[in-house]
N, C-alpha and C positions, 0 to 999 in steps of 0.2 A: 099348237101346243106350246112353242116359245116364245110366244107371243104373249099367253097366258102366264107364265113363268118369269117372262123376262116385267109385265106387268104387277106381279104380286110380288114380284123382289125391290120395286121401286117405289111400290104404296107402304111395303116394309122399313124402307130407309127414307124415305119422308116422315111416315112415324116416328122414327127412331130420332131423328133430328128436331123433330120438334121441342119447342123452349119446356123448361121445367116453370111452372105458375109459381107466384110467392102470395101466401094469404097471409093479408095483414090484422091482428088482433091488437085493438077491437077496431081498426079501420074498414075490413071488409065483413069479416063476420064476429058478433060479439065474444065468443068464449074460443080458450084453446081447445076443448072437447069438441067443438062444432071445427075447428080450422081442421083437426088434425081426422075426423071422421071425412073430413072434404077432400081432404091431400088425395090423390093423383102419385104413384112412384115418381119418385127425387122431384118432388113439391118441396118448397119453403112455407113454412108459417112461421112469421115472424113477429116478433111479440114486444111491443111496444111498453116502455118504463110504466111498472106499478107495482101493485100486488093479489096476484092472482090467488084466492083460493083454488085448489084444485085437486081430485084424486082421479089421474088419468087412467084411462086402461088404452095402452096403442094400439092403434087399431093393426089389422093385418095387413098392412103397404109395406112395402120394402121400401127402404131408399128416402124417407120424410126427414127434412132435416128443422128442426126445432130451434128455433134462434131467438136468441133478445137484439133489440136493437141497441140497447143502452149497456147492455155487461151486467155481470152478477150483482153489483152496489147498486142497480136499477132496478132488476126486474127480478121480484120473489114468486115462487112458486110455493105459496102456505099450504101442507097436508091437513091441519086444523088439530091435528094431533091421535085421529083416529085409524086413517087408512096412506097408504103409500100413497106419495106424493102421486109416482109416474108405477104404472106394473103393466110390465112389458113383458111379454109371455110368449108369441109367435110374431113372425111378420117381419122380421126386421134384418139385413145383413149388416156390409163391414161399410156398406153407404148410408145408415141409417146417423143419422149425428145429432144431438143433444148439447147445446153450449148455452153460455153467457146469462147462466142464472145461479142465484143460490133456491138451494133447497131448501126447507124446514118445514120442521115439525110433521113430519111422515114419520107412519107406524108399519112397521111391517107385519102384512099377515101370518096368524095362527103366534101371536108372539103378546 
């Protein structure tokens, strides 16, 4: 029986140690919708200089951390002017991180 225990506490921290993935957009997969529905908890997708149209809904991962490579004067995240850019509703703690973009032209719902 502690064999089995001392077993499953050690498959448990080998998990727990393994690397977090970084998805690159559009290097690995084309859109941030597709990167961030892929994330894995405390995944990076990292988002490479342009301008993304986009009205996300985050998915239900804890811990996804959302990144530009280039900084906010790189990489735009355009709403188009009808729906929130990003609407983040469950899924998310105090690991969850969102950087180095500007926003625009997001609308917020019911508004």
């Amino acid at each position: 029986m502690q064999v089995l225990s001392l077993t499953a506490c050690a498959l448990l921290l080998v998990t727990s140690l393994s690397p977090a993935a970084v998805i690159r957009v559009p290097g690995d997969v084309p859109r941030i919708e597709v990167a961030l529905l892929a994330a894995a908890p405390h995944d990076t997708v990292l988002v490479a200089p342009g301008v993304y149209p986009v009205n996300l809904e985050w998915p239900a991962t804890a811990g996804i951390k959302l990144l530009s490579e280039a900084g906010p004067d790189a990489t735009i995240l355009d709403g188009g002017g009808t729906l929130q850019v990003i609407g983040i509703y469950t899924g998310v703690d105090t690991t969850t991180v969102v950087a180095g973009f500007t926003i625009r032209r997001g609308h917020a719902e019911g508004q």
